[in-house]
Biopython code that builds the backbone (N, CA, C, O; Angstrom):
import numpy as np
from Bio.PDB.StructureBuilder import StructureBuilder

atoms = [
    (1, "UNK", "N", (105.400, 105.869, 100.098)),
    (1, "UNK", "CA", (105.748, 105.211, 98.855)),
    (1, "UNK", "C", (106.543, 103.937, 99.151)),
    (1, "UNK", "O", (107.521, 103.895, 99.898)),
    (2, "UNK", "N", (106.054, 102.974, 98.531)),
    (2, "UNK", "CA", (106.791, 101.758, 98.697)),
    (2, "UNK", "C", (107.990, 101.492, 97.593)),
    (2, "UNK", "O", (107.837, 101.591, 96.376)),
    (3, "UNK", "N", (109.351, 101.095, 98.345)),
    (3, "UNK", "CA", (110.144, 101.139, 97.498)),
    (3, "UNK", "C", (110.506, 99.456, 97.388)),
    (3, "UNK", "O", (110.885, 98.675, 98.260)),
    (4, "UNK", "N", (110.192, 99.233, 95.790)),
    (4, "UNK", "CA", (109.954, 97.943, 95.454)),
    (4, "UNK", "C", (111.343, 96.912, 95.598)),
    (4, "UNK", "O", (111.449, 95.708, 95.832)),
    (5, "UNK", "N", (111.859, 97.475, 95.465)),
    (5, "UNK", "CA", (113.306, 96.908, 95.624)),
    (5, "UNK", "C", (114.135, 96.121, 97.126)),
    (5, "UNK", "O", (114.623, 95.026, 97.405)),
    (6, "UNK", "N", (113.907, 97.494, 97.824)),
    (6, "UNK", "CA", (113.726, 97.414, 99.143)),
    (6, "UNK", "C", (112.930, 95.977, 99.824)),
    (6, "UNK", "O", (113.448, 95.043, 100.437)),
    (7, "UNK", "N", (111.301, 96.233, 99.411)),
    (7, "UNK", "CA", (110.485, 95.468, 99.848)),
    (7, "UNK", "C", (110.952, 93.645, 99.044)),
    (7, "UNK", "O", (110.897, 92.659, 99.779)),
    (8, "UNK", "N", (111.295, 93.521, 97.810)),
    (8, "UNK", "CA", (111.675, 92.529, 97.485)),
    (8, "UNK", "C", (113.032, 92.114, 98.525)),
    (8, "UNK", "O", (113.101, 91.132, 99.263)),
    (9, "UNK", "N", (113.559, 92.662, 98.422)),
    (9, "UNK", "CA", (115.029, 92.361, 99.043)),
    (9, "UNK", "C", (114.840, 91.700, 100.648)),
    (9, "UNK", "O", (115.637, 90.811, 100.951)),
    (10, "UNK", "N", (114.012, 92.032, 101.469)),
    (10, "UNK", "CA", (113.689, 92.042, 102.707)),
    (10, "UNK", "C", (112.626, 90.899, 102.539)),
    (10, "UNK", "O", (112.781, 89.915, 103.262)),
    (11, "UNK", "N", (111.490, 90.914, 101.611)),
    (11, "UNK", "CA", (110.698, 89.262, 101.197)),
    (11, "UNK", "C", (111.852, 88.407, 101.611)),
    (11, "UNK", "O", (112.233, 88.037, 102.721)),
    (12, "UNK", "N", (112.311, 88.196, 100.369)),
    (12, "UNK", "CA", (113.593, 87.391, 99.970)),
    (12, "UNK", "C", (114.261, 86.985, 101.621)),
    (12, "UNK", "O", (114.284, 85.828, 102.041)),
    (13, "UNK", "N", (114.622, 87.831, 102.174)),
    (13, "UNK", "CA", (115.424, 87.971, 103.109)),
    (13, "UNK", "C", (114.855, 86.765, 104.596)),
    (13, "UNK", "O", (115.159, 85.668, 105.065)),
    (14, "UNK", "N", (114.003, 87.747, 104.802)),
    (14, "UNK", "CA", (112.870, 86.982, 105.873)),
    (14, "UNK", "C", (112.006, 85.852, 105.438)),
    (14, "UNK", "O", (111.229, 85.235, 106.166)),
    (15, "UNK", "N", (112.213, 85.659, 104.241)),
    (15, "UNK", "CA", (111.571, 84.086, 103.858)),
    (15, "UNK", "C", (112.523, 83.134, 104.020)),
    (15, "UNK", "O", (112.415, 82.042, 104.579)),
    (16, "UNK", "N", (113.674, 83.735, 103.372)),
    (16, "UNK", "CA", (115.196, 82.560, 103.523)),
    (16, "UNK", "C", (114.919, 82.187, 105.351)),
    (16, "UNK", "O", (114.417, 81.222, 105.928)),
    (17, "UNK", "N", (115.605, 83.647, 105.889)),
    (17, "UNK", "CA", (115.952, 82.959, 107.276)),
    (17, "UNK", "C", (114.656, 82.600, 108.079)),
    (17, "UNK", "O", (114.819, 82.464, 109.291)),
    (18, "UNK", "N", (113.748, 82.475, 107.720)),
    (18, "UNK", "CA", (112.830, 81.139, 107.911)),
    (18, "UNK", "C", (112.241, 79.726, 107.671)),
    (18, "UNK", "O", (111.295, 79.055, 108.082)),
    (19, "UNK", "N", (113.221, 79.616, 106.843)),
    (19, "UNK", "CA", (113.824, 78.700, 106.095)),
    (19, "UNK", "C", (112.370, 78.094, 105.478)),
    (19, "UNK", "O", (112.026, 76.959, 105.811)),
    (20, "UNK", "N", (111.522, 78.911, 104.554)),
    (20, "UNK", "CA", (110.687, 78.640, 104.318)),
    (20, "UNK", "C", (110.757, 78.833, 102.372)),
    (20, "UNK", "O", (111.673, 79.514, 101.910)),
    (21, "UNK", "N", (109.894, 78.282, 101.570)),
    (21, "UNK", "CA", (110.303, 77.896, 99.842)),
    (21, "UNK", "C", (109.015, 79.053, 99.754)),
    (21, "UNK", "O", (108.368, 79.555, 100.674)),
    (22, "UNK", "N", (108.912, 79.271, 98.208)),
    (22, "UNK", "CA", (108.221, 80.472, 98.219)),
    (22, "UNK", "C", (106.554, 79.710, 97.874)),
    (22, "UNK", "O", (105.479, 80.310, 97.864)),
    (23, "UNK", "N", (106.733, 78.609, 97.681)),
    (23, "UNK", "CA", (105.348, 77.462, 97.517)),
    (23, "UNK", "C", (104.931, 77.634, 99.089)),
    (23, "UNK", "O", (103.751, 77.919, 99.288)),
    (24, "UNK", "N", (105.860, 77.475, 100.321)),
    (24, "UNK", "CA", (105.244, 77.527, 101.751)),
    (24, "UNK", "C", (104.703, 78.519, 102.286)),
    (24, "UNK", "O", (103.901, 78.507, 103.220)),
    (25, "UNK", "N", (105.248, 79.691, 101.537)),
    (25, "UNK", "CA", (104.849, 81.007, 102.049)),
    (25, "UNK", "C", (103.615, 81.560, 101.296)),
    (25, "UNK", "O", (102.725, 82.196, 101.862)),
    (26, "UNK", "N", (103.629, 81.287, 100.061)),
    (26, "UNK", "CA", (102.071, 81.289, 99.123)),
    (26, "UNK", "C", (100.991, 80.712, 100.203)),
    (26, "UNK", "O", (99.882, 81.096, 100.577)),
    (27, "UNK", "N", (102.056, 79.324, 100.610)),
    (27, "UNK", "CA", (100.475, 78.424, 101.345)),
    (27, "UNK", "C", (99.665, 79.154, 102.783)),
    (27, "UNK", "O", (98.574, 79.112, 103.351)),
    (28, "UNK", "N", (100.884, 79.763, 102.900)),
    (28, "UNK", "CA", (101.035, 80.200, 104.554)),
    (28, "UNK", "C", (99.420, 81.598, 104.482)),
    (28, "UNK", "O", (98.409, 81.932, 105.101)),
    (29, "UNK", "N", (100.500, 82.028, 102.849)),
    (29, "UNK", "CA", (99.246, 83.284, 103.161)),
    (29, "UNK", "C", (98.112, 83.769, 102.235)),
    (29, "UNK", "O", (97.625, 84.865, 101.957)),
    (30, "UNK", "N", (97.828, 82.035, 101.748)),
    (30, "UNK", "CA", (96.561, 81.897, 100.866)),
    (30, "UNK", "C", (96.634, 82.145, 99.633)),
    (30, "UNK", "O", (95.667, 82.228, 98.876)),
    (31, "UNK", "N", (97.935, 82.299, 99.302)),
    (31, "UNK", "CA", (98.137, 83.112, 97.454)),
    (31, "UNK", "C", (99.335, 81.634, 96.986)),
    (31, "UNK", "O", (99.804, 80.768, 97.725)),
    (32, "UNK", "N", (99.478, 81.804, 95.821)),
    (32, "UNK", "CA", (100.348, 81.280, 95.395)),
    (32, "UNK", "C", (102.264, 81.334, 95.300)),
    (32, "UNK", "O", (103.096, 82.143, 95.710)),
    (33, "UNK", "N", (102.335, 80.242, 94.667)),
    (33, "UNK", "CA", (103.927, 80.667, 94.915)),
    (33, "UNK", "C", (104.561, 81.580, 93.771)),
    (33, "UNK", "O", (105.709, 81.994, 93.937)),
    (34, "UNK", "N", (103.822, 81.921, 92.566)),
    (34, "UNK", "CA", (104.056, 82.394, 91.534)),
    (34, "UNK", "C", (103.856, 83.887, 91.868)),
    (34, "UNK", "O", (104.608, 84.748, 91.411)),
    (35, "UNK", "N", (102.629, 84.213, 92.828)),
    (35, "UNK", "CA", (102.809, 85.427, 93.347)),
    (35, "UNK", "C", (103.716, 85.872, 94.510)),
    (35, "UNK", "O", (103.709, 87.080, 94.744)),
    (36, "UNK", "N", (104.442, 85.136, 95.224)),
    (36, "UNK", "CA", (105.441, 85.233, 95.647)),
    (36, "UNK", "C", (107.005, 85.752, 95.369)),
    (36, "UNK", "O", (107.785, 86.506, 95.952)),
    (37, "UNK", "N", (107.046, 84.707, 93.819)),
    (37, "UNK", "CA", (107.842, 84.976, 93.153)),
    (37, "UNK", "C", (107.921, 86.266, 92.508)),
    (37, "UNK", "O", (108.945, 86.949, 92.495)),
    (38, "UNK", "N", (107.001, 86.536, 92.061)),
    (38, "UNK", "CA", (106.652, 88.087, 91.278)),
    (38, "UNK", "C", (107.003, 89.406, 92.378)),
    (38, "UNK", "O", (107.406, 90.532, 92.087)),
    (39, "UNK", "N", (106.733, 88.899, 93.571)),
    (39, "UNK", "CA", (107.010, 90.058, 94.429)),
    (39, "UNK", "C", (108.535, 90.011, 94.554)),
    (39, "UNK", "O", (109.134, 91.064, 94.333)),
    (40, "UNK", "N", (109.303, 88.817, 94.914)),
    (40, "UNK", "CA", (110.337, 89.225, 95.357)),
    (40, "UNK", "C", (111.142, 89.286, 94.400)),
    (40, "UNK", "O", (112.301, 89.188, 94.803)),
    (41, "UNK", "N", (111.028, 89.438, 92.991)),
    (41, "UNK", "CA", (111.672, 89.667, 91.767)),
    (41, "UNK", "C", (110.961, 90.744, 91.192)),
    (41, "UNK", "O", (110.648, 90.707, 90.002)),
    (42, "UNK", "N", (110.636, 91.832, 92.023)),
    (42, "UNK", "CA", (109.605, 93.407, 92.111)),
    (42, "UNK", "C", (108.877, 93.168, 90.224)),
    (42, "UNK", "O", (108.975, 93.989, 89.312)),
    (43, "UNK", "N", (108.328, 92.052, 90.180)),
    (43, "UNK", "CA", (107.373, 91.986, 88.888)),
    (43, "UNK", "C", (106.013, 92.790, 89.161)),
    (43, "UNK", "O", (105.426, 93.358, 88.240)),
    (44, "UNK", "N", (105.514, 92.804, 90.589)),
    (44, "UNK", "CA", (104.782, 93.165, 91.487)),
    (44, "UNK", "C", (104.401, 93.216, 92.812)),
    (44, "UNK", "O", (105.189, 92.636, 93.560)),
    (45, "UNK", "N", (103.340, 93.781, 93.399)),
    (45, "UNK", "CA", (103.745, 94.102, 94.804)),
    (45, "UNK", "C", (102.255, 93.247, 94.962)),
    (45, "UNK", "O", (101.469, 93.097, 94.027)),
    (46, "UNK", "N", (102.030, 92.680, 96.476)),
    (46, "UNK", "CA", (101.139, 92.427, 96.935)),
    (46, "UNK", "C", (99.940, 93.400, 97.384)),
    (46, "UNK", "O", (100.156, 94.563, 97.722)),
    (47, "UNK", "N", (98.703, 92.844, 97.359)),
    (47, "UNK", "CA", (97.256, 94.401, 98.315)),
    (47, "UNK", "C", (98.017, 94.563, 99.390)),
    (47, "UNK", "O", (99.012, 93.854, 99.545)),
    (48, "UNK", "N", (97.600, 95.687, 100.450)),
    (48, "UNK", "CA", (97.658, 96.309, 101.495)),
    (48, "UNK", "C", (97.459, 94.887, 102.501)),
    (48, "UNK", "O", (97.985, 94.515, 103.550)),
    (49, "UNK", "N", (96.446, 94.342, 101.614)),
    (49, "UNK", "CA", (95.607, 93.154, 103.151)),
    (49, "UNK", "C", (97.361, 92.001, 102.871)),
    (49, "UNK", "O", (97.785, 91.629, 103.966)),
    (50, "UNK", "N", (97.954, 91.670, 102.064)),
    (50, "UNK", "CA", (98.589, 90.605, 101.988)),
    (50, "UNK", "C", (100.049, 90.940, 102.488)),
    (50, "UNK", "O", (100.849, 90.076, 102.849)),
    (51, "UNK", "N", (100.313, 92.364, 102.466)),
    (51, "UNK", "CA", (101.577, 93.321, 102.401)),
    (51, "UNK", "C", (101.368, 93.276, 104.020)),
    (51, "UNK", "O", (102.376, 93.243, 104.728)),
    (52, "UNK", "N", (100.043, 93.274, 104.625)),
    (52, "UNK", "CA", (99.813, 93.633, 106.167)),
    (52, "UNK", "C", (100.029, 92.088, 106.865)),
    (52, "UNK", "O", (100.453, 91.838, 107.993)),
    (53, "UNK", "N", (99.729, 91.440, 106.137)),
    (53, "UNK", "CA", (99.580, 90.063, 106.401)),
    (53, "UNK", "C", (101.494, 89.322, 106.645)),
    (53, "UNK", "O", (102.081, 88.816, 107.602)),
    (54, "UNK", "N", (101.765, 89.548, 105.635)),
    (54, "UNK", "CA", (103.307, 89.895, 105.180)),
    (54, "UNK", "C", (103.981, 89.712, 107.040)),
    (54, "UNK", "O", (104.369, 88.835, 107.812)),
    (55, "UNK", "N", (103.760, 91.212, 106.987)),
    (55, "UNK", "CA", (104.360, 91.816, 108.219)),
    (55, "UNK", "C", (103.871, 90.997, 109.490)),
    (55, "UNK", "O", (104.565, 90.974, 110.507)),
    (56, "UNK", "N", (102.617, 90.303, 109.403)),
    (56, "UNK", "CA", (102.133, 90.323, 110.653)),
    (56, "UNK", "C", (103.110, 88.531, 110.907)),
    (56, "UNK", "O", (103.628, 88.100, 111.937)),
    (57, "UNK", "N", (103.045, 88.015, 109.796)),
    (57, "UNK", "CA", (103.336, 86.445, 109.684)),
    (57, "UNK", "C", (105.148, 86.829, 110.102)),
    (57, "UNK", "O", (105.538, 86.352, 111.167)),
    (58, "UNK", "N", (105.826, 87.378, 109.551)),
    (58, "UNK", "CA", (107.313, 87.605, 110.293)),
    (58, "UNK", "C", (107.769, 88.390, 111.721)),
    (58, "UNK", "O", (108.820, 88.300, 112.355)),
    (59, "UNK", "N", (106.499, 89.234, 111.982)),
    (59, "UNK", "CA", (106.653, 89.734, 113.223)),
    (59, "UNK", "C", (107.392, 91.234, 113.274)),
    (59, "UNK", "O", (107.684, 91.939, 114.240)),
    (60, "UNK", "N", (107.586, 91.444, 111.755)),
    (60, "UNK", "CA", (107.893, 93.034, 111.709)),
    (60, "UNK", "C", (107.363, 93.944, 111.332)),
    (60, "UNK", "O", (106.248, 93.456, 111.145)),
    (61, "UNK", "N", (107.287, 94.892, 111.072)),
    (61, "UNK", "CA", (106.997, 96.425, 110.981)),
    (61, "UNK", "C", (106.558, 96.720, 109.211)),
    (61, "UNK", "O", (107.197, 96.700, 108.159)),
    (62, "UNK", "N", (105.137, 96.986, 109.586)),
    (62, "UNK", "CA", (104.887, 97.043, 107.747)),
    (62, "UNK", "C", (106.449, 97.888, 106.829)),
    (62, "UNK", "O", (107.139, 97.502, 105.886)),
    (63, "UNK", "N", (106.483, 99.271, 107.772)),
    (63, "UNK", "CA", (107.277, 100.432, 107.439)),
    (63, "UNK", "C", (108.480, 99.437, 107.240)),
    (63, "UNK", "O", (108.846, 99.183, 106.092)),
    (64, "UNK", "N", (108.996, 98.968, 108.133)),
    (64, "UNK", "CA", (109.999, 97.852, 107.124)),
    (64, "UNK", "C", (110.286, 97.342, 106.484)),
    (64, "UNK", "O", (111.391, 97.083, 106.008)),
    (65, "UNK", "N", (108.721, 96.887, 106.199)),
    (65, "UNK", "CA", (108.830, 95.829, 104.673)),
    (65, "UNK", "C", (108.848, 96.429, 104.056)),
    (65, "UNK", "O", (109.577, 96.058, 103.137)),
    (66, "UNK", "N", (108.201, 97.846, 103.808)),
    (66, "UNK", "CA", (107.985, 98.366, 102.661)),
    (66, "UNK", "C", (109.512, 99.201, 102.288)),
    (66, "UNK", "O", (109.795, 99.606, 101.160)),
    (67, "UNK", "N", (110.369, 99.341, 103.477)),
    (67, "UNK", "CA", (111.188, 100.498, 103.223)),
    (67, "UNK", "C", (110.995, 101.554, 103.492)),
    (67, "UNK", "O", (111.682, 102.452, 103.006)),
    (68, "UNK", "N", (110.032, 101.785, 104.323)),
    (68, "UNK", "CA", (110.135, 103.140, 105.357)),
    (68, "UNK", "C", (110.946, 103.257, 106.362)),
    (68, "UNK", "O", (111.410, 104.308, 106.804)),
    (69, "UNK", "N", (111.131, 102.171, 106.741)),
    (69, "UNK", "CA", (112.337, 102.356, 108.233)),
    (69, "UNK", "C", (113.042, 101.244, 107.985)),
    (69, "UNK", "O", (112.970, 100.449, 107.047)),
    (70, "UNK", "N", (113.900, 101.286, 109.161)),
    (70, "UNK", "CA", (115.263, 100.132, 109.030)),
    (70, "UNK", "C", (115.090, 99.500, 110.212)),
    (70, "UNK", "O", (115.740, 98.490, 110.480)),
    (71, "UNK", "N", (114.242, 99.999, 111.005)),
    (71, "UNK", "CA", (114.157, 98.994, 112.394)),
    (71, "UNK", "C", (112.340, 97.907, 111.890)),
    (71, "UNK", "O", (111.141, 98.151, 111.757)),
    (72, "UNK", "N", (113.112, 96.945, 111.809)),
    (72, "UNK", "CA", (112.166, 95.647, 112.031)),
    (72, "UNK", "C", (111.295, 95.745, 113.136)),
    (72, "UNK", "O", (110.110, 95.641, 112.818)),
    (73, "UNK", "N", (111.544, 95.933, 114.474)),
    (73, "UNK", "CA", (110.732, 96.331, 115.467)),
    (73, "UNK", "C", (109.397, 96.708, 115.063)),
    (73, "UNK", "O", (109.291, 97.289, 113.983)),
    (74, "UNK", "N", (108.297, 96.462, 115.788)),
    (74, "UNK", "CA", (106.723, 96.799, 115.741)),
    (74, "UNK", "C", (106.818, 97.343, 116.773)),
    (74, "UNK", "O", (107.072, 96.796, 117.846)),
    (75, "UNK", "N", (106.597, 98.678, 116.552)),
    (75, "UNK", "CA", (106.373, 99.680, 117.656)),
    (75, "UNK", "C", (105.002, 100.003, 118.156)),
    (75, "UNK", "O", (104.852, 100.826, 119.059)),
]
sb = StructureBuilder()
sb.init_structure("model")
sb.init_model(0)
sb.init_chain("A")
sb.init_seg("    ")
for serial, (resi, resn, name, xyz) in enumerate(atoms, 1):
    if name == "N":
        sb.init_residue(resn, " ", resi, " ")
    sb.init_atom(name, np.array(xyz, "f"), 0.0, 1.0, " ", f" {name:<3s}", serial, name[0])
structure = sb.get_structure()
């Protein structure tokens, strides 16, 4: 179960300290910035493919983003 809160909070988080706007990160991963926004203000969550995508573009652990674990690490 994905806990939306969690997963917003950690968006938010890893977009800042990449010092990236939520228009760059739309661009980055083919969606918009409005759906960006919606995620990290839990209006909604991204598909599996964009949530995977997510993870793969910061270099951490889906289970992280989503709030399954606390280690960022890709094991």
């Amino acid at each position: 179960m994905i806990d939306r809160k969690i997963f917003s909070e950690r968006l938010m988080l890893l977009r800042k300290q990449n010092n990236l706007t939520q228009n760059q990160l739309g661009t980055e991963l083919g969606t918009k910035k409005q759906s960006v926004n919606n995620w990290e203000k839990c209006v909604s969550l991204p598909s599996l493919d964009l949530a995977s995508s997510l993870a793969d573009y910061f270099n951490v652990s889906l289970d992280y983003l989503v709030g399954r674990s606390n280690d960022p690490k890709r094991h």
